[in-house]
N, C-alpha and C positions, 0 to 999 in steps of 0.2 A: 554538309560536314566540312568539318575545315581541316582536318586531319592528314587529308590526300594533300591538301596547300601549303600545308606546314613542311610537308614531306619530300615536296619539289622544291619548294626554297633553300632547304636545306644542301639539297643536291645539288641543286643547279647554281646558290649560291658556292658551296667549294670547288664543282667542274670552272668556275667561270674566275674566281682569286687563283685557281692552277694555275690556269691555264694561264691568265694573264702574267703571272710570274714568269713562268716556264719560259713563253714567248719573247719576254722584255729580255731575261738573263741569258737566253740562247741568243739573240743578235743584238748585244751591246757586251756581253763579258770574252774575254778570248778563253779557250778552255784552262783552267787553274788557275784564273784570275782571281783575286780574293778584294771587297774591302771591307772596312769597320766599320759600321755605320754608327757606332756608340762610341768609337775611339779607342776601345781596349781589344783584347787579343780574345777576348771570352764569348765573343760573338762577332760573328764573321758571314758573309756572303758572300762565300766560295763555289765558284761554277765547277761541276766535275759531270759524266755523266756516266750512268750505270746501265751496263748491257745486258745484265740478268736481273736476277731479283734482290733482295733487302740483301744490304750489308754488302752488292755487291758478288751476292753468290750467281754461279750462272754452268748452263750447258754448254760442251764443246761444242765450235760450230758453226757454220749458218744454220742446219737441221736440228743441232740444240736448242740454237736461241727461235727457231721455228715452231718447237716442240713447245718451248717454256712459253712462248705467246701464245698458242692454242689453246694449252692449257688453261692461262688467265682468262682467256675468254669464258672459256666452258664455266670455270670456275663464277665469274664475274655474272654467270643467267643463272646458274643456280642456287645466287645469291640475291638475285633479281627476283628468281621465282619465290623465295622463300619471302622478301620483304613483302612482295604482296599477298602472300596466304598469311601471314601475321599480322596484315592492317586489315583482311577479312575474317579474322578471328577475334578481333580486337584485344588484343595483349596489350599490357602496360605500355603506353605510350611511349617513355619515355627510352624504354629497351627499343622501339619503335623507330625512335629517331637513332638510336646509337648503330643499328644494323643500315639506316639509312648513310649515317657517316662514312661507316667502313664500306660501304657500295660507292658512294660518291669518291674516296678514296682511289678503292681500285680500278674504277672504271677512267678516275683522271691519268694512274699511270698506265694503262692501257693505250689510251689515247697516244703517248708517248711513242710507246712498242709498236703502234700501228701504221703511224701516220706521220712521224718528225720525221721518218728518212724518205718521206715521198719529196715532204715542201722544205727542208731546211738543206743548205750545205754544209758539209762535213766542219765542224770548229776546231779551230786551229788554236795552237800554241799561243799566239802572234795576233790572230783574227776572230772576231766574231762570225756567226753562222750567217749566212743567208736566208731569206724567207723567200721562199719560189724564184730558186738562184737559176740563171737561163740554161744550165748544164742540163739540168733534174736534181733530183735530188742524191742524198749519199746513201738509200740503202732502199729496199725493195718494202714494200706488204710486209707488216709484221714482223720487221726486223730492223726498225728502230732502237733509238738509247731513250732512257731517264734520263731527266736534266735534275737533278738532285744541287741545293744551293745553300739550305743552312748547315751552320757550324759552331757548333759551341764547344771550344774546346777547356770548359770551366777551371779543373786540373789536370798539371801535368808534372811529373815527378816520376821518383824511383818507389816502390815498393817496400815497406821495410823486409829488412830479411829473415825477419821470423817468420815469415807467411808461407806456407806450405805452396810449393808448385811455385810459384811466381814472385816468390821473394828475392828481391832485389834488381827484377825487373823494371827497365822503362813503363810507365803506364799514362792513359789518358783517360778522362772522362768529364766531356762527351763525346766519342770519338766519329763516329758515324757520322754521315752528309746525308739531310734527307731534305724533302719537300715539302708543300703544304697538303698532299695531296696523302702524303706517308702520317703527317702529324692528326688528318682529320682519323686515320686509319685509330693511329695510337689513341686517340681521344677516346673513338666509339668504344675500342676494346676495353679501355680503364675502367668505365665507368659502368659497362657490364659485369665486368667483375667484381668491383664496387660495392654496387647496387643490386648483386645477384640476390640476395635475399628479397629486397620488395619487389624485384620481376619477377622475381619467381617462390614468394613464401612460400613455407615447406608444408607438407599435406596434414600434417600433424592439427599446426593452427586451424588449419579451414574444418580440418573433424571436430577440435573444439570449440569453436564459433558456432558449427551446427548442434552440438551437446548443450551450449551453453544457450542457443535457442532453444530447442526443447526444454529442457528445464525449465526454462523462463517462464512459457508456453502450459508446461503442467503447473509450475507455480499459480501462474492466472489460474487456471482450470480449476484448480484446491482450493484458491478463496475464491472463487464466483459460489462452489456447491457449498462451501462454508459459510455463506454471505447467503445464501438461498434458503439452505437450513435453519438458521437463526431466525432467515424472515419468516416461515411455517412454524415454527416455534413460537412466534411470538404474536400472528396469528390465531394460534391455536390458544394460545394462553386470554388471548383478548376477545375469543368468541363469547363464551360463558360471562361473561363481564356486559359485553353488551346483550345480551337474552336478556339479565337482569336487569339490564335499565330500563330495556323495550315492555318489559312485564311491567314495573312500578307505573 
């Protein structure tokens, strides 16, 4: 089966373009270093990094941010477990890879929370991070940052002020710094949504698919004994015809 192969690729294709980013942008950018790699202000690769989770939300703490990475873990195997009881069930493929995405996803910011404050030093205003700097590192097990680097900040403007709540406010979009590791997340989840109808047609169609085989089924059934009758008919009509020739 090539379906398990398709399914590591995938993975281990987005763990390995993270991680590579993550790596390069932590010990070459100094923290809030930005450039443009297209020349305008509408996309940008800006280093920042995030101590909790999306958007920047997070627990007070060391024991917060202790808490919030056990979590993902937990989180991150019973999403583990779930991808492979769905590739042993054989569900829609292609819903198949999109849970594979958002695993490969989680599991690269994971990586972050786990392991960047063993081997990197703390990034500076001024400096880039170190990769297994001779101190140690800046932070314990688990209590690592996100290296979060794109930025599209497309519009930016005021609000008009007829808009309820927010009118006349500053606004942005796109505002948010995220990774590649965030984007393959947002990928999977689009496209199950998407897509939710062909992973999952509704029970309805598949009761008429089985109605509309039946039918089909007794239709055969009706002209075979209709086709069978005509033939004893016709038969029956052609005995007496032959007697009388066999007599002459």
């Amino acid at each position: 089966m090539r379906k398990p192969y398709i399914l590591l690729a995938i993975i281990f294709g987005v763990l390995l373009i993270d991680q590579c980013i993550k790596i390069y942008v932590k010990t070459h950018f100094a923290l809030g270093e930005f450039v443009l790699p297209f020349g305008g202000e509408w996309c940008q690769i800006h280093f920042v990094e995030n101590p909790g989770m999306a958007f920047g939300l997070q627990l007070g703490g060391p024991i917060g941010k202790l808490l919030l990475s056990l979590f993902r873990v937990i989180a991150i195997g019973f999403l583990g477990y779930y991808l492979v009881k769905i590739l042993k069930e054989e569900m829609a493929f292609g819903f198949i890879c999109c849970i594979a995405l958002v695993w490969a996803g989680a599991f690269g910011n994971i990586i972050d929370s786990a392991v960047y404050g063993l081997f990197f030093s703390e990034s500076g205003t001024h400096t880039p991070a170190l990769l297994l700097p001779p101190g140690g590192g800046y932070a314990g097990f688990l209590h690592g940052k996100v290296v979060d680097m794109f930025y599209f900040p497309l519009w930016q403007g005021r609000l008009p002020t007829w808009l309820p709540f927010w009118g006349g406010e500053e606004a942005e979009f796109f505002r948010p710094v995220f990774n590649f590791a965030d984007a393959a997340i947002s990928v999977g989840v689009f496209f199950i949504v998407a897509l939710q109808n062909k992973f999952f047609p509704p029970e309805n169609e598949n009761e008429n698919e089985g109605e509309n085989e039946d039918e089909n089924e007794n239709e055969k059934a009706i002209i075979t004994d209709n086709n069978e009758e005509i033939a004893d008919e016709t038969a029956e009509n052609d005995a007496p015809r032959m007697e009388e020739r066999a007599s002459i």
